[in-house]
LUMLUMKE-442936 format. One record per residue: x, y, z of N, C-alpha, C, O in turn. Coordinates in steps of 0.05 Angstrom, whole numbers, plus 5000, padded with zeros to 4 digits. Example, Ala and Ser with C-alpha at 12.3 -4.5 7.8 and 13.67 -1.06 7.14 Angstrom:
REM residues 2
526448865156524649105156526449345156528549345169
525749555142527349795143525850015157526850235161
//
This chain:
REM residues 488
794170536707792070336715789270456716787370316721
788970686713786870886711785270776699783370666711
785470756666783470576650782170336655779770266651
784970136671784569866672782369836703780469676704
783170026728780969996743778470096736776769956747
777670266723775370356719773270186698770770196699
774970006676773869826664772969656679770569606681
775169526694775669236710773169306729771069196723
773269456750770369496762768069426744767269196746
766869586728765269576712765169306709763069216718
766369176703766368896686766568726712765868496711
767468826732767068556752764268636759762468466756
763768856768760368836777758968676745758368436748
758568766727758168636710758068306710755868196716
759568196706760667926714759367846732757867656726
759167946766757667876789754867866783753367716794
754068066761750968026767750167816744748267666748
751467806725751267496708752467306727751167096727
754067296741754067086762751566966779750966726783
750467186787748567136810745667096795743667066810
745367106765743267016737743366796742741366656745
746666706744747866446727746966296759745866076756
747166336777748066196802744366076801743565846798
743166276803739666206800739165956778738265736785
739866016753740065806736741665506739741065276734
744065626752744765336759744565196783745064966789
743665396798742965206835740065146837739265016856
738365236817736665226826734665196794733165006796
734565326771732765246756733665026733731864886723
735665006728737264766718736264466737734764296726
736964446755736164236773733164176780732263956786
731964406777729264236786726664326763724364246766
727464506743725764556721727664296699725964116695
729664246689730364166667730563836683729363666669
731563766703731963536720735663436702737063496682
735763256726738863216726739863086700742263086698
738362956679739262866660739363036646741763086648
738263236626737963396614739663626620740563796605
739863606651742263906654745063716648747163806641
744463456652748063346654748063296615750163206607
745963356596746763336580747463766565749363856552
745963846572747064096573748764256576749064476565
750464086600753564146608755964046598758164126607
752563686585756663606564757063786542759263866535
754763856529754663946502756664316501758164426485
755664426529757164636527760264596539761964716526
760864466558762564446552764364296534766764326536
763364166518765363966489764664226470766764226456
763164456461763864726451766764886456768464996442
766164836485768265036493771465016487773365176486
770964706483773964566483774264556456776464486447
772264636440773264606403772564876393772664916369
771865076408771765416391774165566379774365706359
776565466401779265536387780065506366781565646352
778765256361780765156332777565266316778165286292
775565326319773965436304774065696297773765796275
774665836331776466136324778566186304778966406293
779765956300782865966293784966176316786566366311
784366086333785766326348786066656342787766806349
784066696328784666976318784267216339785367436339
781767076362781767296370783767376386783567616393
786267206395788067236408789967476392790967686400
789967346368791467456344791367746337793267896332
787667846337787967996329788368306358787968546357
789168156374789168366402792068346402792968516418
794468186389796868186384798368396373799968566381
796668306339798668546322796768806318797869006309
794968816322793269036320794269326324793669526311
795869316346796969646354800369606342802169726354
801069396315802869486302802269686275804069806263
799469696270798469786237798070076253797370136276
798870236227798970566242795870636216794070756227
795670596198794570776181791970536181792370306188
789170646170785670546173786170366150785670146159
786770356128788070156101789369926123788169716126
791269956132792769676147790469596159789069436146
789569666181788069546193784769396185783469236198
784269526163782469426145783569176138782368986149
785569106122786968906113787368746138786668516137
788168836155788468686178786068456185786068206184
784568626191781268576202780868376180780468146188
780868426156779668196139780567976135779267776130
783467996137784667756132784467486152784667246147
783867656180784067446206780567326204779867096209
779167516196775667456197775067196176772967076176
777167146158777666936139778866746143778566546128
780366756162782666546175781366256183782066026177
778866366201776966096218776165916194776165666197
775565996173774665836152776865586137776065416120
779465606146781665436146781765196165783164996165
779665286184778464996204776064976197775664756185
773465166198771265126190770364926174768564756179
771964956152770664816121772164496128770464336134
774264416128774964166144773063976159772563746154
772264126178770464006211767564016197765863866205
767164206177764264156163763763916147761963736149
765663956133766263626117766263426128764763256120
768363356155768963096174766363016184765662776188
764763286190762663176213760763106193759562916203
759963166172758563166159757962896140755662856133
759962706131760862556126760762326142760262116131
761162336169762862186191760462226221760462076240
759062396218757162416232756462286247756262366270
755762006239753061726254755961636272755861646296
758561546258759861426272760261656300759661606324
761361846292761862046319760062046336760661946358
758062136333755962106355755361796364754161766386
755961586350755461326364758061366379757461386403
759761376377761961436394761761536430761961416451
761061856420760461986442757961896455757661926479
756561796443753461706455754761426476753761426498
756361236472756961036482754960936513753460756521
756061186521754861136556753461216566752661186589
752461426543749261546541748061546519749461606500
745061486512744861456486743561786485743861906464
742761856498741362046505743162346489741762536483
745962356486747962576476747262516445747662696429
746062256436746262216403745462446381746162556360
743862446395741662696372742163006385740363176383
744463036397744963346402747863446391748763676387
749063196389751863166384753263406352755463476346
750563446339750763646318751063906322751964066305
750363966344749464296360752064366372752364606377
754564136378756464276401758264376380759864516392
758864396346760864466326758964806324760165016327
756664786320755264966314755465186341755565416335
755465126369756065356378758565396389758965556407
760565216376763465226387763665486358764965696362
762265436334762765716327762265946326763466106313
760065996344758166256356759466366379759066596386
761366166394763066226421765766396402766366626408
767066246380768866256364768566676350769666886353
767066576341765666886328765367236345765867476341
763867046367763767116393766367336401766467586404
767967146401770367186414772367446395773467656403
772067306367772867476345771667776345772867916329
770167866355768468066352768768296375769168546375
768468086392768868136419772368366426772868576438
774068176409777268256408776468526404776868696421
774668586374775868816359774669036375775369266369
772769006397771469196411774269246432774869486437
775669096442777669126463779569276459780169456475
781069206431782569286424782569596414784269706400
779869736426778769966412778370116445777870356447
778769936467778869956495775270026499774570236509
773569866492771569826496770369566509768669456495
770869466529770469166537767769116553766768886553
766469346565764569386580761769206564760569036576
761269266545758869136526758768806515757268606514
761168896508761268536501760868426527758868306529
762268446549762468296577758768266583757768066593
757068526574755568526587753268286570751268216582
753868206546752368076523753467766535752167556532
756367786548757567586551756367396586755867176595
756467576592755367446625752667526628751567306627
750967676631749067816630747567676604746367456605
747867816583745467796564743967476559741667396557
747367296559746166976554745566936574743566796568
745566936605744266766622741166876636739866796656
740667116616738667256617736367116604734167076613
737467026577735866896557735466606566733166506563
737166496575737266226587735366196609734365976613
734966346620733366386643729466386629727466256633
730366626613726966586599726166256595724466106605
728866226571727566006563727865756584727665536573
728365746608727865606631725465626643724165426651
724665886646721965926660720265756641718765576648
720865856608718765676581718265436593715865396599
720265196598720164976605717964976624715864856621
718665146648717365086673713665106663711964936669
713365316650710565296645709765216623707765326614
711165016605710564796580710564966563709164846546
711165166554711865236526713365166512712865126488
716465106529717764866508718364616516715964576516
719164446522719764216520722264166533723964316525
722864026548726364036559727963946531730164046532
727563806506728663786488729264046476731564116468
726764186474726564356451728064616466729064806454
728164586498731464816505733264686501733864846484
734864526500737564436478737564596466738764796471
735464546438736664726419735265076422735365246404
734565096436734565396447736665476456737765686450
737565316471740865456481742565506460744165686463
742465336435743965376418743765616407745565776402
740465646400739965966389740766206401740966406387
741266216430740966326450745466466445746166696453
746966316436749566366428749366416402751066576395
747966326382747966506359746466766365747766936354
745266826373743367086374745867296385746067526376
747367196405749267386418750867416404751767646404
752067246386754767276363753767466348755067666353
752067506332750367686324750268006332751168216322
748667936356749068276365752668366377753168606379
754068236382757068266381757768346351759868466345
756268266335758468306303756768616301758268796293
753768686307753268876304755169216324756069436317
754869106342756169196367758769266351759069496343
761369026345763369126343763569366314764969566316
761969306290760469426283760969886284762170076275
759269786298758270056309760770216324761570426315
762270066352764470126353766570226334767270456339
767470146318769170136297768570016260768969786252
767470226245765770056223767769786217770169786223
766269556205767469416199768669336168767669136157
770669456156770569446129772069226115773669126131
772169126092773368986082775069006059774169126040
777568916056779969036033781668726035783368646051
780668626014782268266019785268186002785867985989
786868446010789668436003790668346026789668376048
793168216021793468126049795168296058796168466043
796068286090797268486101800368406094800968216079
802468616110803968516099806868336111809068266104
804868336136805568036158804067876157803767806181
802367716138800367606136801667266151800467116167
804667226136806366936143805666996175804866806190
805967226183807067106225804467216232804267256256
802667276220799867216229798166966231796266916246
799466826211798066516203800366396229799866306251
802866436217803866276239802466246271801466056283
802966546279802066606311798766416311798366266330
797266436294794366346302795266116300795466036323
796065906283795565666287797965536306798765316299
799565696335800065576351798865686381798965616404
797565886366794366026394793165836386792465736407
792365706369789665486369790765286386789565166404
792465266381794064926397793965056432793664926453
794365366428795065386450792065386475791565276497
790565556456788265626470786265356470784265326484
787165196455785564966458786764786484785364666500
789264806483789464636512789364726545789464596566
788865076539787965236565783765086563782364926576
783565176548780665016544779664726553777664666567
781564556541781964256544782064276578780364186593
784164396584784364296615781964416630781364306651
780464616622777664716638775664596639774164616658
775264426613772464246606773064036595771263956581
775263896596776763696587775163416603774563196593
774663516637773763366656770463276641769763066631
769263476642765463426640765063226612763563036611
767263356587767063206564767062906567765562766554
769362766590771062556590768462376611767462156606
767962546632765462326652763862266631763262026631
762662416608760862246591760762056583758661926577
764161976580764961706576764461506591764161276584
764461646621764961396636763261306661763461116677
761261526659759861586681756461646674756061816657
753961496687751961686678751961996675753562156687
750062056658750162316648748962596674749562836673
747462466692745862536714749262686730749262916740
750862586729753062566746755262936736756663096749
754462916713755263126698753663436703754563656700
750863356713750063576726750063616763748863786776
751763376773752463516800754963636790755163856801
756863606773759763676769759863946763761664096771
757664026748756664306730756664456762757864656770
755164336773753264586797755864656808756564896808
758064406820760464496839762064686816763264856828
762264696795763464696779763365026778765165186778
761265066779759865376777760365536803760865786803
760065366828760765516850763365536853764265706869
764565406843767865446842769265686824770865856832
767865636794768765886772768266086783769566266771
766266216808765566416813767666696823767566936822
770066416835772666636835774266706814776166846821
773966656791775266756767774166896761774266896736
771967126773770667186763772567556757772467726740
774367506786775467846780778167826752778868026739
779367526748780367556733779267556705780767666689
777567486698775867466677775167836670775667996651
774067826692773668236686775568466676775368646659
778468336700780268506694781368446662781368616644
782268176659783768156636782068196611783068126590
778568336609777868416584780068736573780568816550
780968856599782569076588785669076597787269266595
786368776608789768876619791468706581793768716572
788668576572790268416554791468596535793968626535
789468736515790368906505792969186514794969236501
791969326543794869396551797469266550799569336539
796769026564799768796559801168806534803568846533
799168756506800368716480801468996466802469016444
801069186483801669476470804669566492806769666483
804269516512807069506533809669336520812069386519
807669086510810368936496811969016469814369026464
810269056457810169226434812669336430814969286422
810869596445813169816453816169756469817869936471
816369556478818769406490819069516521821069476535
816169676532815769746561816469646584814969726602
818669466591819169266611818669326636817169176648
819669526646819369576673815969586674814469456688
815269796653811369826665809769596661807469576669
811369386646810269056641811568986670809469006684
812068966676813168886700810868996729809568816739
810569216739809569386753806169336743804369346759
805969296718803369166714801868916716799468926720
803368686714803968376726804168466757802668356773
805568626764804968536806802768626810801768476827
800868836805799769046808797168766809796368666830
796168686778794468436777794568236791792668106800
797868196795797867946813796067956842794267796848
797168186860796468206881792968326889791468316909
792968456860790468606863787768306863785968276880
788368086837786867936836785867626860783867496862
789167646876789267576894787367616914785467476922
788067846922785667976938782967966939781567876957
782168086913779268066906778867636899776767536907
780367516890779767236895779367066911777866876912
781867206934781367066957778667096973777266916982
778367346975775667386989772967216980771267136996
773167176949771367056942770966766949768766676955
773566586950774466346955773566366984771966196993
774466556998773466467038770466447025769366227023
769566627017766266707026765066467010762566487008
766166246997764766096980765465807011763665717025
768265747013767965547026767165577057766265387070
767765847069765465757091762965747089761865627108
761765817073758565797066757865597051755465577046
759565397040758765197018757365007036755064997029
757664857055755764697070752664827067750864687058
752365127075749365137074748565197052746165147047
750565327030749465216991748664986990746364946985
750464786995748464526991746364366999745464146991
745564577023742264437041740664477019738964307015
740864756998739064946982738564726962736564726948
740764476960740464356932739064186939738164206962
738163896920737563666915739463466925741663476915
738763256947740263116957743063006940745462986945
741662966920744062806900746062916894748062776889
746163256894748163446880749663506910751063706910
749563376931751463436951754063306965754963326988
755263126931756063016936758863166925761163106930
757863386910759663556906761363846916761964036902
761763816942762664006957765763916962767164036978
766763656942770163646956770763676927773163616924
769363756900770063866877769864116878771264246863
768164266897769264566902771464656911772564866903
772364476931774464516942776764496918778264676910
776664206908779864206895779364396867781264466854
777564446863777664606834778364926847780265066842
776564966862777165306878780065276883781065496889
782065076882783965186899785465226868786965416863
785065096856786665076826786165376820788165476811
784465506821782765716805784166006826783666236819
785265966841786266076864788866196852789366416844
790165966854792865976844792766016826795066056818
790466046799791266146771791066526771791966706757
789466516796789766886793790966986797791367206789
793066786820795267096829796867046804798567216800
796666906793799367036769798367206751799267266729
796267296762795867576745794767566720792467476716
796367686700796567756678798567496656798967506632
798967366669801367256667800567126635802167126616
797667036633796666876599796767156582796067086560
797067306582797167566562800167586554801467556533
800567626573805167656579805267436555805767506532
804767226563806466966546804766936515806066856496
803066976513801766996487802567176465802567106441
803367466476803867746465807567646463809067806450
808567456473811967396477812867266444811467146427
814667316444816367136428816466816431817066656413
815866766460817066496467813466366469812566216486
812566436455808666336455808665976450807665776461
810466036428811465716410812065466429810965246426
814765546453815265416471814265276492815165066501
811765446503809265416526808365266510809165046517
806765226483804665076465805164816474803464656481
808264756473808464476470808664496498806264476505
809364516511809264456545806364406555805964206570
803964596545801064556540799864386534797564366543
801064196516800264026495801463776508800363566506
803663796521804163546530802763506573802863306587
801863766580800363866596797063646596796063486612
796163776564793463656566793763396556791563336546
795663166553795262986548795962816581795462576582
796662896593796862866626793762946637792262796650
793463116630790663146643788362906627786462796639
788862876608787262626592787462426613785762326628
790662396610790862126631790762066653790661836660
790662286669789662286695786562306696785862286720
784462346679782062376686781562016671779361916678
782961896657782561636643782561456680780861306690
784961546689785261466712783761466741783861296759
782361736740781361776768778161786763776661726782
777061846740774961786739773461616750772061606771
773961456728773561066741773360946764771560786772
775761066779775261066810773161296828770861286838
775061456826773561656839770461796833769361906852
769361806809767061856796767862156783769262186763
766462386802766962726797768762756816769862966810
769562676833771862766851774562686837776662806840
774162516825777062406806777862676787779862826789
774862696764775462866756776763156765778563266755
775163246789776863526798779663436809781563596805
780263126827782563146821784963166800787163256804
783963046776785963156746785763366747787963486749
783563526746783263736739785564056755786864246745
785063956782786964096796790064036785791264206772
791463756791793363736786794163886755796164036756
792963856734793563906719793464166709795064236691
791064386723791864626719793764756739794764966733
794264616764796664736794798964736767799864946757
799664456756802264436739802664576711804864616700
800564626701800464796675801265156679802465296663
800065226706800465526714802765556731803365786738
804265346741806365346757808865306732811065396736
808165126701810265226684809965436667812065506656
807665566663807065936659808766086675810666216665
808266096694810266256713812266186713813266406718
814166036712816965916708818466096685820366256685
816565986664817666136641817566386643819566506635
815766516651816066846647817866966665818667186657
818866896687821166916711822866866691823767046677
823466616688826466506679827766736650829766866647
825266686635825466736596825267106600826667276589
823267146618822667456614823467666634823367916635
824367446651826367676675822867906690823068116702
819867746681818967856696818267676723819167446728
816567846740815567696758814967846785815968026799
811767606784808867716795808667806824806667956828
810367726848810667706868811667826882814067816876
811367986905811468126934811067996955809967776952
811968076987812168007003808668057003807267847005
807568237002804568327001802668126991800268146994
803967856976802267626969801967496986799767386991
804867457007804967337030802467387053800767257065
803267637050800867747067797567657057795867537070
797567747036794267567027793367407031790967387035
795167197033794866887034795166837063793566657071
796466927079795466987111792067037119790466897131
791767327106788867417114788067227105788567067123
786467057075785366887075785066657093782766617102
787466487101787366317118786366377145784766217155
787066587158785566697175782366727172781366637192
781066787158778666897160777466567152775666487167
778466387128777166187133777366007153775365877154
779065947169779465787193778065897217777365747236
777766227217775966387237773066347239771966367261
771566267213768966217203768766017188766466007179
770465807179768765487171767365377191765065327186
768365327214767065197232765365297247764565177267
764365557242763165687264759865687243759765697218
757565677260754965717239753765817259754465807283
751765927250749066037262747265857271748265647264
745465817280742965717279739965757277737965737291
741065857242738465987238738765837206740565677201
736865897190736265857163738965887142740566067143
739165657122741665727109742065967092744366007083
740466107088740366247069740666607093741466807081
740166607116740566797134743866707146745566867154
744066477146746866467155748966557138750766707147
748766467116750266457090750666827090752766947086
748266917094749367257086750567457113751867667111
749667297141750867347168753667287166755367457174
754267077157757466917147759267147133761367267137
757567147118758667357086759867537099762267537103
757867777112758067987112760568037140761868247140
760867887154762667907178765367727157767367867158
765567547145767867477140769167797119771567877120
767167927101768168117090769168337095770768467083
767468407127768668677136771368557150773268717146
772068377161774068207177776768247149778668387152
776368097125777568147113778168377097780568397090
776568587089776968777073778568977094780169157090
777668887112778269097133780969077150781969257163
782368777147785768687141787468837108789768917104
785968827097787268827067788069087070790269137062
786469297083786169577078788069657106789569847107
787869507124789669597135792669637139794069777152
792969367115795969277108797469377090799869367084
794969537081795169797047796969447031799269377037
795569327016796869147001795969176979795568986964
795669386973794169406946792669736946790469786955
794669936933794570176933790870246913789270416921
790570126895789670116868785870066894784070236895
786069796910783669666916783069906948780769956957
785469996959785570216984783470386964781070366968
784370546943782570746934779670726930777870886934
779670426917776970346916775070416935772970536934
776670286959775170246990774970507001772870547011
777070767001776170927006774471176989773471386998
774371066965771871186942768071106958766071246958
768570836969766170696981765870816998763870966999
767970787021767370947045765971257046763871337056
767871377033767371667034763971627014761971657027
763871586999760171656987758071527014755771607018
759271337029757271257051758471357082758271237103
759671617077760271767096761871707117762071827138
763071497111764371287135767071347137768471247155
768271577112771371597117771671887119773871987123
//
């Protein structure tokens, strides 16, 4: 785990401080430089990207962090590399044609309940393939155990640029239209320095023989596209679908809760730029037991670091939302049900790597697939009524039930599994520390309370975790901290 903590740090500080870019941008310069229509069209457009990069990826980048550590000799993996960098163009050229052709009707479509999405509706194919590319590039740095750079181009560099061109707005250089398509530039520019980046990492060469698993390469990607498209679908499936049904204004309170919620995926996001690739080389090798010991290790480790994040968000979310615009405070019971969904997707760890890198990848797909057509129908359903609260209710139900049959299968099919009495314990401290401090506030300024809050719910908690030793890996951390600030 040597490698994997020393990355994973890296990359969660990383992550945190594109978080706390992103948090500025979305609590605060999104809402009152771009105003609520323009951010609620900003959030449909990125998220309806997010939900179509897979099949723009072709799932390769999954793919190519799969078979990658089966090719022994620089010839295979050349062949390798080229064949998958060619693969996306088996969706590409299709979706160029459809949209291209079919255009006026699609966007009168999506425009229905806004007319306002009409004339942007071209931009979400174009950076679902800069996310797509992105991603592709991104793999080949990982798979080289380099994750630190991309992460930092990935959280960091775009909401860096986003930010300029936010301030642009604020002092009329551009136009709230003319950032639309800045943002768009703003994901090509990064796909870019990623292809350079991976690049440099590892030259990138080309040899267009095919490999000589080329059949269960095509196969595997085009049931990762199905697959990764319906992990996608269920994340932004919600923001796409209110466009339908809801003003567009409504889509940027959903974004803001939306953001304070993702903020706890933030340690799994870090960790899995380097447990993925370990996972697919453990399986490989037919490593069971250290696949095993590696799944609890994440489980409990991400637990930890999530939960804390989850207390420190919902006792403090009341005075986050004094900071906002009356209108966006209507979203503090979408923090809740989405945080809790996002909760329960960490402690299983590692668990989307396990089943991807498995034999049984094929079997989840369709369970997935009949997953996100439930989540369709429950957001057809609760929307309407509920407005954004409907949506996070689909949204929860449908990812609680999609990660609750992930874990099923890998227990049942793989004889692994994520869980210790030590989770038990986690999920204690948490409840403790938020029931100790939701109801309790200061009476001072939200923004002095909020870090008075913080800092006592963290030593309260860090200071349970460490005492319970529930986590050998996060103990060392704490006493690496301690000891440089003389405290151990």
């Amino acid at each position: 785990m040597g490698i994997v903590i020393n990355q994973s740090i890296k990359n969660t500080i990383i992550t945190y401080i594109g978080f706390v870019i992103g948090a500025a941008n979305a609590l605060f310069m999104y809402p009152h430089f771009l105003g609520e229509k323009f951010y609620g069209l900003t959030g449909y457009i990125l998220s309806s990207a997010n939900v179509i990069f897979p099949l723009m990826a072709f799932g390769v980048h999954n793919t190519l962090v799969k078979f990658f550590s089966e090719y022994k000799s620089e010839k295979e993996k050349t062949q390798f590399l080229s064949f998958v960098l060619a693969l996306p163009l088996l969706a590409i050229i299709p979706i160029a044609i459809i949209g291209t052709v079919f255009y006026d009707g699609i966007a009168q479509f999506l425009s229905t309940k806004n007319d306002i999405v009409h004339d942007y509706v071209w931009q979400i194919p174009i950076i679902g393939l800069c996310m797509g590319y992105f991603e592709i590039f991104y793999a080949w740095v990982k798979v080289h155990l380099q994750s630190v750079f991309g992460n930092f181009i990935k959280e960091i560099g775009l909401r860096v640029l986003i930010s300029i061109f936010l301030f642009a707005v604020y002092f009329g250089v551009l136009s709230v239209e003319q950032f639309i398509t800045a943002t768009m530039l703003v994901y090509l520019l990064s796909t870019i320095i990623m292809l350079f980046y991976a690049n440099k990492v590892k030259a990138i060469s080309f040899d267009f023989k095919f490999p000589h698993n080329s059949k269960a390469i095509l196969i595997y990607s085009s049931f990762i596209i199905l697959s990764g498209s319906v992990a996608n679908m269920l994340l932004d499936i919600d923001k796409t679908m209110l466009n339908q049904y809801v003003k567009i204004e409504n889509i940027a309170y959903y974004s803001v809760a939306i953001f304070i919620a993702t903020v706890i995926a933030v340690p799994s996001r870090a960790m899995h730029q380097i447990t993925y690739p370990i996972t697919a080389k453990l399986m490989t090798e037919g490593k069971h037991d250290e696949l095993n010991d590696l799944y609890k290790k994440t489980s409990i480790t991400l637990q930890i670091v999530g939960g804390l994040v989850l207390v420190g968000i919902l006792v403090n979310i009341d005075e986050v939302y004094t900071l906002l615009p009356k209108n966006y405070r209507g979203g503090i019971s979408v923090v809740f049900l989405i945080g809790l969904s996002k909760y329960f997707d960490l402690v299983l760890g590692n668990n989307n790597a396990i089943i991807f890198n498995s034999k049984y990848y094929r079997a989840v797909l369709f369970l997935g697939l009949f997953l996100a057509f439930f989540a369709i129908t429950l957001n057809k359903i609760f929307i309407p009524i509920y407005g954004i609260n409907g949506a996070a209710i689909a949204t929860l139900i449908s990812i609680t039930l999609y990660s609750l049959a992930k874990l099923l299968f890998v227990v049942i099919r793989m004889k692994l599994f994520p869980f210790t009495l030590k989770n038990i314990y986690a999920l204690l401290i948490g409840l403790l520390c938020f029931f100790g401090f939701y109801y309790w506030d200061f009476p001072f300024h939200p923004i002095l309370n909020i870090i008075l809050k913080s800092i006592l719910v963290t030593i309260l908690y860090v200071g349970l975790v460490y005492k319970a030793n529930l986590s050998g890996d996060i103990n060392s951390v704490i006493k690496n901290v301690l000891g440089k600030v003389k405290l151990l």
